[in-house]
C-alpha positions as a LaTeX table, in Angstrom:
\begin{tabular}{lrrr}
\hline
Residue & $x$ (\AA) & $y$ (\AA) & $z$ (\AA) \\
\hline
Unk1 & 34.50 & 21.00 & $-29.30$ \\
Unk2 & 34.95 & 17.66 & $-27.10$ \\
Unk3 & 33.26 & 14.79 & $-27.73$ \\
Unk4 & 31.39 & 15.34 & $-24.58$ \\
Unk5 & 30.07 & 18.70 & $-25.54$ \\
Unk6 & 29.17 & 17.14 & $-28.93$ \\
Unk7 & 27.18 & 14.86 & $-27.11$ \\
Unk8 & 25.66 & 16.81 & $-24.55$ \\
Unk9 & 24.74 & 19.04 & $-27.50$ \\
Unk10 & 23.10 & 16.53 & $-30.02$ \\
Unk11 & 20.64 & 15.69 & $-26.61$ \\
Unk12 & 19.91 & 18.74 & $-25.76$ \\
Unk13 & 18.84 & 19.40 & $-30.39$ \\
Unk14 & 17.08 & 15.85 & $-30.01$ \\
Unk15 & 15.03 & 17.03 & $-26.94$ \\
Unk16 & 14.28 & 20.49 & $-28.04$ \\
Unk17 & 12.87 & 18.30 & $-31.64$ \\
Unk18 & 10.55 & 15.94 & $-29.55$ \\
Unk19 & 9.35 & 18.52 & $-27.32$ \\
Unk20 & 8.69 & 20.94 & $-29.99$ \\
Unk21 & 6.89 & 17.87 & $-31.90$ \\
Unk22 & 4.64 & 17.62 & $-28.96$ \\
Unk23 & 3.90 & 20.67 & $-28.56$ \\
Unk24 & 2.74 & 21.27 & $-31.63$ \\
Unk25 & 0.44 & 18.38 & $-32.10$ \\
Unk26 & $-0.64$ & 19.03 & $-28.14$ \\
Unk27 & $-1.23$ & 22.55 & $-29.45$ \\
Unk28 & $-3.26$ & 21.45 & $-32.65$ \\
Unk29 & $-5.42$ & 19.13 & $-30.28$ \\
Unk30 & $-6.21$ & 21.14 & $-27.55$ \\
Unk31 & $-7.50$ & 23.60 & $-30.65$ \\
Unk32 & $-9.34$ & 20.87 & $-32.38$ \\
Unk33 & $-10.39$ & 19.17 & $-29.45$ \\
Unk34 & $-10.07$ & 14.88 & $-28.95$ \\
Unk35 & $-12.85$ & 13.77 & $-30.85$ \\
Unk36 & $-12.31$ & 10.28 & $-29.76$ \\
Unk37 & $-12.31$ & 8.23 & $-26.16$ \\
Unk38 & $-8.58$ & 8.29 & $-24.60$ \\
Unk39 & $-7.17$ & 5.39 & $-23.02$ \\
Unk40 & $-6.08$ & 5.36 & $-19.28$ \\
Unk41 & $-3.53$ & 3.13 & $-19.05$ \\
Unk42 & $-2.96$ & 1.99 & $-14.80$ \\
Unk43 & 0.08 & $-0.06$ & $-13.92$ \\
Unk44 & 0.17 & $-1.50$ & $-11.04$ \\
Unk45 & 1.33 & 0.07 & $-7.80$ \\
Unk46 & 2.27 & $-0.58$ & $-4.42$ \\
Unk47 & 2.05 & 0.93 & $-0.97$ \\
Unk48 & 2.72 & 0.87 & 2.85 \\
Unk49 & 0.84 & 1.35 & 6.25 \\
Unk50 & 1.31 & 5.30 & 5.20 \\
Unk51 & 0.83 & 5.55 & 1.54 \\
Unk52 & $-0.48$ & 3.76 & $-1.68$ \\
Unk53 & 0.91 & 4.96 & $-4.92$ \\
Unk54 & $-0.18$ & 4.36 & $-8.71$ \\
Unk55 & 1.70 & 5.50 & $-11.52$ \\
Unk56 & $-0.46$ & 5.21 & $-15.28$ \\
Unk57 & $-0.31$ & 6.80 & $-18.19$ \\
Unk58 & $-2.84$ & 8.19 & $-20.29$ \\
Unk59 & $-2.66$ & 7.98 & $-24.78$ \\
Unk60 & $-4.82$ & 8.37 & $-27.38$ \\
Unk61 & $-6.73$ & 5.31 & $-28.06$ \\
Unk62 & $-5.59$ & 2.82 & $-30.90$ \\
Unk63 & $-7.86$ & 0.10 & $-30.26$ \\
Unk64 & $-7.25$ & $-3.40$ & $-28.06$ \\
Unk65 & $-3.95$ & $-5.32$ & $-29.24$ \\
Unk66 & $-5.49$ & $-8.98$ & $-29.42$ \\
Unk67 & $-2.95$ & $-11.40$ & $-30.41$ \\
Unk68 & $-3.10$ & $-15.06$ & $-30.16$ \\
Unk69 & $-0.47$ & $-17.68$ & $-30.53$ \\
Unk70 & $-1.55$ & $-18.25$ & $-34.58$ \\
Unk71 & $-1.12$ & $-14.32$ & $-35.41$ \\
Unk72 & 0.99 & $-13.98$ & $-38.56$ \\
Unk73 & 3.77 & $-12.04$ & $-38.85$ \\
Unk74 & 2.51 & $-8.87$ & $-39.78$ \\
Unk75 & $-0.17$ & $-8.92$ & $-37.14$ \\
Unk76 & 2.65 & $-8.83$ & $-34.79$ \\
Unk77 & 4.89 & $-6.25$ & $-36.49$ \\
Unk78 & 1.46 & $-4.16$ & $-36.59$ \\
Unk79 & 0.78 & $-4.73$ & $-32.78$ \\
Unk80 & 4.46 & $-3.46$ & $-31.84$ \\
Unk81 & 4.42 & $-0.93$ & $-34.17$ \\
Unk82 & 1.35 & 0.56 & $-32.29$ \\
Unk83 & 2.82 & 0.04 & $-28.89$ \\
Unk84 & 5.75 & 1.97 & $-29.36$ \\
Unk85 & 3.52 & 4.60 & $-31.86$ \\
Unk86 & 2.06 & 5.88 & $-28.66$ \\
Unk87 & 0.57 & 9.44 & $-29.08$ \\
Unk88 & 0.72 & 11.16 & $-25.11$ \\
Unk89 & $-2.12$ & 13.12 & $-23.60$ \\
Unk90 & 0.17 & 15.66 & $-21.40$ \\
Unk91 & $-1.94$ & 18.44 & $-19.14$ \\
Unk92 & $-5.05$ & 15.90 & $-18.72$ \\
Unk93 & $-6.91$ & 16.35 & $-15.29$ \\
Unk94 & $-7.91$ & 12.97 & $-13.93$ \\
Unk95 & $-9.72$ & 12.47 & $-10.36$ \\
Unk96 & $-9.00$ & 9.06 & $-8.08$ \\
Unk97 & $-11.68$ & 7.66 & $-5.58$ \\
Unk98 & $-10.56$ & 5.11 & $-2.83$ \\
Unk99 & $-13.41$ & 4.53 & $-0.37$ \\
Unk100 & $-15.02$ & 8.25 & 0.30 \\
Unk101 & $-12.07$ & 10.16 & $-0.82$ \\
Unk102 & $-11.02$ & 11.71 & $-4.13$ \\
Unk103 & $-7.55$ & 12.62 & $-5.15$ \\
Unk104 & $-6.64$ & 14.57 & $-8.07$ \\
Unk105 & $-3.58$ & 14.28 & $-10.48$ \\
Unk106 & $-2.01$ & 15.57 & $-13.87$ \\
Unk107 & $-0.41$ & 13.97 & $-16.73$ \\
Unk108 & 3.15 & 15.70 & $-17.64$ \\
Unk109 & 4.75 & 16.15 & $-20.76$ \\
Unk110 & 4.52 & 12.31 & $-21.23$ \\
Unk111 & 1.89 & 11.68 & $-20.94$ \\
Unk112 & 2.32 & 10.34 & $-16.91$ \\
Unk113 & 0.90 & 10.42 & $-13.97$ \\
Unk114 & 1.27 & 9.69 & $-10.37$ \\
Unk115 & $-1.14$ & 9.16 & $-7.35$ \\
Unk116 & $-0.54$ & 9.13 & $-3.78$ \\
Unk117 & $-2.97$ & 7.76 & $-1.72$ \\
Unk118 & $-3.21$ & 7.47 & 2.42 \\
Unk119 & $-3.75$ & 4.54 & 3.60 \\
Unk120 & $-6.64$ & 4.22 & 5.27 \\
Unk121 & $-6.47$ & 2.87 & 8.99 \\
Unk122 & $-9.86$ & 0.58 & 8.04 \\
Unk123 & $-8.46$ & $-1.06$ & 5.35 \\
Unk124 & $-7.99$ & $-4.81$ & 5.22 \\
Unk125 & $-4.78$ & $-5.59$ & 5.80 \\
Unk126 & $-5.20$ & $-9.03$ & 5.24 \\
Unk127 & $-5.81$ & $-8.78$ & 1.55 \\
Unk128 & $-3.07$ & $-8.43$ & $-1.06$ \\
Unk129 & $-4.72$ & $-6.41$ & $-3.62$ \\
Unk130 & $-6.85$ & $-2.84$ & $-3.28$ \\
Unk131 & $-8.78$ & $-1.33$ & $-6.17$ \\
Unk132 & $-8.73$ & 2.57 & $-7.28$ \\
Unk133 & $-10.81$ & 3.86 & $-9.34$ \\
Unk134 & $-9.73$ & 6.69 & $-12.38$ \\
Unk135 & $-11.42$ & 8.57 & $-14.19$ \\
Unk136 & $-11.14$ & 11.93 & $-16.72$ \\
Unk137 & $-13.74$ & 14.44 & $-15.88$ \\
Unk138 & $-15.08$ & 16.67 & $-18.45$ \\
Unk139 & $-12.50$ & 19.22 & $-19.47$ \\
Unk140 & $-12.12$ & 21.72 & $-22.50$ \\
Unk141 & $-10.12$ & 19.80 & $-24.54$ \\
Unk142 & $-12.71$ & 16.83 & $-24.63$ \\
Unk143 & $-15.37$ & 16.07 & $-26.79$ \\
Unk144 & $-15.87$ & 12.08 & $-25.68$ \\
Unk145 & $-15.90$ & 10.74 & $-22.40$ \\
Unk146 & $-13.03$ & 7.60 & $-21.72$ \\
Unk147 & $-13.89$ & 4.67 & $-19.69$ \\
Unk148 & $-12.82$ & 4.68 & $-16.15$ \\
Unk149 & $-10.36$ & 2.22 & $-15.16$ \\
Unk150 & $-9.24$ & 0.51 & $-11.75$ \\
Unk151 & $-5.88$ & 0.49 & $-10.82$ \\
Unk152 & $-4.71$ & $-2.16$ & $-8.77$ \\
Unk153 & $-2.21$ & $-1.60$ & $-5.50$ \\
Unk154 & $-0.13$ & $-3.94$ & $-3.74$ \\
Unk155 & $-0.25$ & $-3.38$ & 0.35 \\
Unk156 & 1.77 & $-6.24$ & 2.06 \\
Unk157 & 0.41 & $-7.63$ & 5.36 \\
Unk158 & 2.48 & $-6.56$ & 8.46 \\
Unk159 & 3.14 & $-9.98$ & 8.81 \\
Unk160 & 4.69 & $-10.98$ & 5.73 \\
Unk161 & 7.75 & $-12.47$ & 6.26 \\
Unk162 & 9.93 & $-11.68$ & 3.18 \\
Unk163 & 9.41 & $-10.12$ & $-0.56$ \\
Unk164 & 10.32 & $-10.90$ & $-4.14$ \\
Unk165 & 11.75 & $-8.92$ & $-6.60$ \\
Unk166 & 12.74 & $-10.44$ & $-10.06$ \\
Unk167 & 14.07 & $-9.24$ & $-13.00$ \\
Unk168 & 12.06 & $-10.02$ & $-16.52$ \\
Unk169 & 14.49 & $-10.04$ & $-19.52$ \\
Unk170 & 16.18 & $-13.47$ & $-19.28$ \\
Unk171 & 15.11 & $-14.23$ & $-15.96$ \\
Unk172 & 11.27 & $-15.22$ & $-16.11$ \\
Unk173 & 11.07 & $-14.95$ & $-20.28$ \\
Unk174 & 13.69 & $-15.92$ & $-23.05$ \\
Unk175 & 14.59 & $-12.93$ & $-24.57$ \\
Unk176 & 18.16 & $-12.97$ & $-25.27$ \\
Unk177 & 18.99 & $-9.71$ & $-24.21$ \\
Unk178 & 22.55 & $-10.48$ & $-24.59$ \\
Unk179 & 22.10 & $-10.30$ & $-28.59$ \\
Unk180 & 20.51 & $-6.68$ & $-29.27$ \\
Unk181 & 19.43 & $-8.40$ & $-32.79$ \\
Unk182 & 17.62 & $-11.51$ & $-31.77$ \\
Unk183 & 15.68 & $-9.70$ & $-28.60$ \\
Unk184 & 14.72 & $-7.02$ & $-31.21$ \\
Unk185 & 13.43 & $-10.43$ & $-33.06$ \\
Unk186 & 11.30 & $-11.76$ & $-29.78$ \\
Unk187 & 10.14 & $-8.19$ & $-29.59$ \\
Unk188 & 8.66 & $-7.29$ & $-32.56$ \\
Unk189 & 7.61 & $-10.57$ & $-34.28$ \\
Unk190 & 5.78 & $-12.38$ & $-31.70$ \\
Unk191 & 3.06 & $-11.81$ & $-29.10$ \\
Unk192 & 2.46 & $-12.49$ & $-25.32$ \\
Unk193 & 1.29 & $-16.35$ & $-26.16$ \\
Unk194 & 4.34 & $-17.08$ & $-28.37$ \\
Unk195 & 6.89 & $-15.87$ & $-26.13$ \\
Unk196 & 8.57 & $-18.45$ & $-23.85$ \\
Unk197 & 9.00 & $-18.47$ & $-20.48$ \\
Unk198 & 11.58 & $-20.32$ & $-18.63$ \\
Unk199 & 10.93 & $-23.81$ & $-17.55$ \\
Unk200 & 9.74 & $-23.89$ & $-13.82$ \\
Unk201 & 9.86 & $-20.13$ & $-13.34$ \\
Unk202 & 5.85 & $-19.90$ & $-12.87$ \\
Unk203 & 6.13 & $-23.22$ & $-10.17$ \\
Unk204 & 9.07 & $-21.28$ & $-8.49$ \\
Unk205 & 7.41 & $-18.26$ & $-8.27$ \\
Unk206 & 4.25 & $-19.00$ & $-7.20$ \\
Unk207 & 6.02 & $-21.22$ & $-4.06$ \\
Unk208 & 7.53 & $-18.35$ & $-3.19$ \\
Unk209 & 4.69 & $-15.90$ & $-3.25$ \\
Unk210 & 2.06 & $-18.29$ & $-1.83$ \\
Unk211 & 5.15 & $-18.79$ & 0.65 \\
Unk212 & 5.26 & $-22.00$ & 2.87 \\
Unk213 & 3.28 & $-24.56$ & 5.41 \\
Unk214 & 5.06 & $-21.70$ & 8.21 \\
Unk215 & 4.21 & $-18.35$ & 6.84 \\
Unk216 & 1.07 & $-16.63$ & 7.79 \\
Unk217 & 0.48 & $-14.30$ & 5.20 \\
Unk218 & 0.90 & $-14.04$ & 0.63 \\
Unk219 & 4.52 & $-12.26$ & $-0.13$ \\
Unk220 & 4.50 & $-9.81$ & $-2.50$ \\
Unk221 & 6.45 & $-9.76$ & $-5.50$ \\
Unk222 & 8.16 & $-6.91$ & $-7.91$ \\
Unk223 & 9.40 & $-6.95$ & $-11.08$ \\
Unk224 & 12.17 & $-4.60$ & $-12.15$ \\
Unk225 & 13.23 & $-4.32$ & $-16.04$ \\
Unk226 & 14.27 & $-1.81$ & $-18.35$ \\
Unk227 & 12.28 & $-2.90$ & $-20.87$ \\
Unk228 & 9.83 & 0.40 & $-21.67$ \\
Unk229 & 6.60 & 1.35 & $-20.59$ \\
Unk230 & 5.50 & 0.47 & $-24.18$ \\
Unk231 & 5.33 & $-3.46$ & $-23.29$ \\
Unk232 & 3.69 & $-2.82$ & $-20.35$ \\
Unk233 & 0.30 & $-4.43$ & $-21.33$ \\
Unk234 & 2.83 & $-6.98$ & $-23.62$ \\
Unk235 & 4.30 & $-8.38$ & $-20.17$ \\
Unk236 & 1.49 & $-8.29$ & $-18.03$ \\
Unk237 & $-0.32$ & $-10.36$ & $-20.75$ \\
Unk238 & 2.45 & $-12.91$ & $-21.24$ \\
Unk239 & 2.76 & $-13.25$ & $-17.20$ \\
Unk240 & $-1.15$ & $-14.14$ & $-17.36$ \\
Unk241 & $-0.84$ & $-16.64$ & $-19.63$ \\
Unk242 & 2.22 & $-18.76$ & $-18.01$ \\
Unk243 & 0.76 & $-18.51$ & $-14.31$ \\
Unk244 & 3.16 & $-16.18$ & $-13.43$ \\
Unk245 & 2.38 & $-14.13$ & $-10.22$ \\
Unk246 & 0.88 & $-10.63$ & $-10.45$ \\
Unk247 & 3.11 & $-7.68$ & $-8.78$ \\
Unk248 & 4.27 & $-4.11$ & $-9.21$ \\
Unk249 & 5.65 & $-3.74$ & $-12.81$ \\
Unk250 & 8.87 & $-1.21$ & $-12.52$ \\
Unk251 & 9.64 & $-0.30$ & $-16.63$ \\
Unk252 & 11.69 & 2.64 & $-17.82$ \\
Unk253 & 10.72 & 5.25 & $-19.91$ \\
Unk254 & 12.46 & 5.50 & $-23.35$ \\
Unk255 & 11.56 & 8.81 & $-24.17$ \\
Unk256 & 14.30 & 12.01 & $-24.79$ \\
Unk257 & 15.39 & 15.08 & $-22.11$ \\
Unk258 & 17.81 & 17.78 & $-22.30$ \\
Unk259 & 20.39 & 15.68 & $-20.55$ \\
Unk260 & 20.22 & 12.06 & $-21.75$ \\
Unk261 & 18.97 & 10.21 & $-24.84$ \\
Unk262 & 16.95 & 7.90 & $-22.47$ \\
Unk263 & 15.91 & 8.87 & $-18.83$ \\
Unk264 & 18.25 & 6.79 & $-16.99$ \\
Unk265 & 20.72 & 3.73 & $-18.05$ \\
Unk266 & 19.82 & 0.44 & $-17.16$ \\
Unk267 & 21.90 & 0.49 & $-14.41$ \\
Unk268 & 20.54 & 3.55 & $-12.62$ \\
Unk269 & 17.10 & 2.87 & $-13.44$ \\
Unk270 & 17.43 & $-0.76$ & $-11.68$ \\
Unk271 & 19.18 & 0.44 & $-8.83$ \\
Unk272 & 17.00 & 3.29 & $-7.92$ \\
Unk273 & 13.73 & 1.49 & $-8.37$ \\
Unk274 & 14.96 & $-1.70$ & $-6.06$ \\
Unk275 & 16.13 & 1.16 & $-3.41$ \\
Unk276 & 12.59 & 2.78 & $-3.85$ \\
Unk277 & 10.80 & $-0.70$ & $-2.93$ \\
Unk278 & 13.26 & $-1.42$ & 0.17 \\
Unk279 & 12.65 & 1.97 & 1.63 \\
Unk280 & 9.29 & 1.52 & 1.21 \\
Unk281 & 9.47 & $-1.38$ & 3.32 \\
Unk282 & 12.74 & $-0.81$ & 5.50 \\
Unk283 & 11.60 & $-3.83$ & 7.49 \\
Unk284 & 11.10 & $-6.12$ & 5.11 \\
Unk285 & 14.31 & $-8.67$ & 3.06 \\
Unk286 & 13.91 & $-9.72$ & $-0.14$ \\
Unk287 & 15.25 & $-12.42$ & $-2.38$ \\
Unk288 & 16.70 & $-11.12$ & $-5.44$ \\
Unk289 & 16.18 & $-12.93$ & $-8.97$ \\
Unk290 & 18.07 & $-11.70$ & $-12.04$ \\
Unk291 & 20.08 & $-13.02$ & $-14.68$ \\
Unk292 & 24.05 & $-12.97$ & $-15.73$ \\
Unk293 & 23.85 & $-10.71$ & $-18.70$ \\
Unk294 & 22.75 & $-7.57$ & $-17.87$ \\
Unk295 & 24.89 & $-6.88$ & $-14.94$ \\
Unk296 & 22.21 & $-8.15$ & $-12.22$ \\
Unk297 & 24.62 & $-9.49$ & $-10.08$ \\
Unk298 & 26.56 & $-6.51$ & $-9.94$ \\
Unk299 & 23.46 & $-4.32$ & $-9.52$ \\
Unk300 & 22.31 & $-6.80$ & $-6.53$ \\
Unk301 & 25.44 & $-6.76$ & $-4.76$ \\
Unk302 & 25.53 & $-2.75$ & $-4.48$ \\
Unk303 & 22.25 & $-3.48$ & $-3.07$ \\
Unk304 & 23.66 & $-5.78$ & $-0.64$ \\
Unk305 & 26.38 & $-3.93$ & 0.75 \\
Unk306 & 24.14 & $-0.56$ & 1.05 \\
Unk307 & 21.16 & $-2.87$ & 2.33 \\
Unk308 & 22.69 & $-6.08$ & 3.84 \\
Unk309 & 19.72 & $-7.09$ & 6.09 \\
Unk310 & 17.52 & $-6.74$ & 3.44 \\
Unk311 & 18.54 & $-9.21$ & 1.28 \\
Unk312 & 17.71 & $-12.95$ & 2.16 \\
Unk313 & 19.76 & $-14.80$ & $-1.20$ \\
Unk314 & 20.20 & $-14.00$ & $-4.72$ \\
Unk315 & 19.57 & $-16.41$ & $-7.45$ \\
Unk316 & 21.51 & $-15.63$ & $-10.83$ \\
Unk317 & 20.49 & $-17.78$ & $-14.33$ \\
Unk318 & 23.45 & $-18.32$ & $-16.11$ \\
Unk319 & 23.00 & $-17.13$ & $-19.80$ \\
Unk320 & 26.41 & $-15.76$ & $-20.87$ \\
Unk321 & 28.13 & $-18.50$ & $-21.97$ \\
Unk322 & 31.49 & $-16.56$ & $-20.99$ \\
Unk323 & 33.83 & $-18.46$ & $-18.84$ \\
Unk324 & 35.40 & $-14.91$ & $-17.31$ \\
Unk325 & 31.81 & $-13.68$ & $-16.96$ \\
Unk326 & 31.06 & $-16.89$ & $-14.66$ \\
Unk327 & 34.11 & $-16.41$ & $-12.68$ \\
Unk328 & 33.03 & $-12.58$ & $-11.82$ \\
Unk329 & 30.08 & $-13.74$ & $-10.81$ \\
Unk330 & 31.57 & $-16.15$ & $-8.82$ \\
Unk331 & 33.72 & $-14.03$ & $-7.35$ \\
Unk332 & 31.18 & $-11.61$ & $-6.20$ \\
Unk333 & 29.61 & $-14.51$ & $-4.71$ \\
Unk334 & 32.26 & $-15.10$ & $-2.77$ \\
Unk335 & 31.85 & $-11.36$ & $-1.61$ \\
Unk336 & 28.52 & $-12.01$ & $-1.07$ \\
Unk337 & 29.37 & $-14.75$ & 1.72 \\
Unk338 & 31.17 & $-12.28$ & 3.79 \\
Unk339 & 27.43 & $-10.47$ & 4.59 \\
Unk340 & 26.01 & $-13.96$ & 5.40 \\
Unk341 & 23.95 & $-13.76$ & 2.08 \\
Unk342 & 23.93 & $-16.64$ & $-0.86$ \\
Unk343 & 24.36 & $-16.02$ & $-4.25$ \\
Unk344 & 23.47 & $-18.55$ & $-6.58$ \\
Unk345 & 24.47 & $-18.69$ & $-10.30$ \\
Unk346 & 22.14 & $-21.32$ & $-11.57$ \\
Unk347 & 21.98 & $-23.04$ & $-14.80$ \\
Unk348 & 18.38 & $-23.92$ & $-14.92$ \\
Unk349 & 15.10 & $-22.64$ & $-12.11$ \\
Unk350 & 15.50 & $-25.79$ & $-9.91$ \\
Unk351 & 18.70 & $-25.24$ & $-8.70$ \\
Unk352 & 17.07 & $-22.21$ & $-7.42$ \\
Unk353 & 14.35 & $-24.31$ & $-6.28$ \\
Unk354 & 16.16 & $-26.94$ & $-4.74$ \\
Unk355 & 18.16 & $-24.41$ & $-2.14$ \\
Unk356 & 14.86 & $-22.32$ & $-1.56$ \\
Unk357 & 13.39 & $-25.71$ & $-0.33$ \\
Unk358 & 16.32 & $-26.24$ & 1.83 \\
Unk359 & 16.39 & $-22.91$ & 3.15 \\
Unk360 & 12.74 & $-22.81$ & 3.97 \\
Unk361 & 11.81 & $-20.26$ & 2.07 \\
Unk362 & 9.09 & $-22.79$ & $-0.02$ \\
Unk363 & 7.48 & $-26.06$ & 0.41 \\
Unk364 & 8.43 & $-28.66$ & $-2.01$ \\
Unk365 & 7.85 & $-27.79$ & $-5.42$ \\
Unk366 & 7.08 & $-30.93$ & $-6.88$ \\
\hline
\end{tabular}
């Protein structure tokens, strides 16, 4: 047998064993019925002048994950050991309301959902942020009723000028993603208020969503990782406390299918869910923020040469310490020029500040 038949084979065992795993326990609950309040879990979504869509997920409650900067170290190990001990809720019915209309969704096997809305021609265009309610209805396999939850959705103004969208690992938080061993470190032994941001990222960002003395309307901003859905509430948190703008969170999901250990490779998963915002808004450019370890800038400039006109610069931070991994990058900044787009590898966030101030694209950060 070849190794890739081995390997196809050992996904396809691995899948059948998780999905038989759920099945049984989904099997056992539905019998026994949830005897306890689930939890609906929004993230937040984004739309256009056709469509708003929300994505959530809904689990079996665990209780809130409160940590503060003086947890010890087992309160943390406990906290991520219950994010990533996440018990699904697949076939759940759950109804949306968004002025006088309801929509109606399913979870899948995951525990997922998904929720497209039309946009309303009365909506306020003006404003950044729209509310949707959720909420589960009575069904069979319920014995408690969960809190309903608002979802929040991003709807640029039609005179927004340009977008964000930003990578997470390494780019707006230290997590040394280039070391598998000291990001598993960050991950599981410390909480939102103890993880570090970089210096200036929540001044940079905020210029550039708040946009300048010129521009007539908020920009919206995206965040694209393939961290998992797990850290969802983790990130958001951590984003709160460092004044780092709200936007559309973009995570992958780690779980198992017949075909691949995890749903799509970091590569794939960033590529397709930056095409999925530009198409969204085909007349809208973006600057692109990501880092040098994780093959941003390599990711950005197929997004460039597919996309050219949608792209207004690309800031890379440094954080390889490789000498032939700088002069890639520089290289493919160099390609970069050709489409009239800069790419900046920067060693700290105000070299990225100081040519978004020269461009235009902010007011002085001071």
């Amino acid at each position: 047998m070849s190794k890739n038949s081995w390997a196809n084979t050992a996904r396809q065992l691995g899948h059948s064993v998780e999905t038989r795993f759920d099945d049984l326990r989904y099997s056992l609950k539905k019998r026994l019925k949830y005897d306890q309040p689930l939890q609906i879990v929004p993230y937040n979504g984004y739309g256009n002048e056709d469509s708003l869509f929300i994505r959530g997920r809904v689990l079996e409650e665990k209780g809130t994950l409160n940590q503060t900067s003086q947890e010890s170290l087992w309160k943390n190990l406990t906290a991520a050991y219950q994010r990533f001990d996440s018990n699904e809720v697949p076939g759940l019915k759950l109804i949306a309301h968004f002025q006088d209309r309801t929509f109606n969704a399913t979870t899948d096997e995951e525990g997922y959902f998904t929720i497209s809305v039309p946009t309303p021609d009365n909506l306020d265009k003006t404003q950044l942020w729209h509310a949707i309610d959720i909420e589960i209805p009575p069904q069979p396999m319920l014995s408690a009723a969960t809190a309903p939850v608002k979802a929040q959705v991003l709807l640029p103004a039609p005179d927004c000028d340009f977008g964000i969208i930003s990578d997470i690992d390494d780019t707006i938080m230290v997590t040394n993603a280039t070391s598998l061993l000291a990001m598993a470190q960050l991950t599981f032994t410390q909480s939102p208020a103890t993880r570090l941001p970089f210096e200036g990222v929540a001044e940079f960002y905020q210029a550039l969503t708040q946009g300048n003395s010129a521009s007539k309307a908020s920009r919206p901003i995206f965040y694209v990782s393939s961290s998992p859905w797990n850290l969802y509430d983790f990130l958001v948190e951590f984003m709160q406390l460092n004044g780092i703008p709200p936007g559309p969170l973009m995570l992958r999901d780690f779980g198992m299918n017949a075909e691949q250990v995890f749903q799509s490779s970091h590569h794939k998963h960033k590529l397709a869910q930056i095409t999925d915002v530009m198409s969204t808004y085909p007349e809208l450019a973006f600057i692109l923020i990501g880092d040098s370890g994780q093959y941003d800038p390599e990711i950005y400039a197929e997004i460039v040469k597919a996309r050219p006109k949608q792209v207004k610069a690309i800031y890379i931070r440094d954080v390889s310490q490789s000498a032939q991994r700088t002069d890639a990058i520089r290289k493919m900044a160099n390609d970069m020029g050709e489409y009239g787009i800069d790419m900046l590898l920067v060693a700290d966030t105000k070299v990225a500040i100081t040519h978004a101030s020269a461009q235009g694209y902010i007011d002085q950060v001071h």
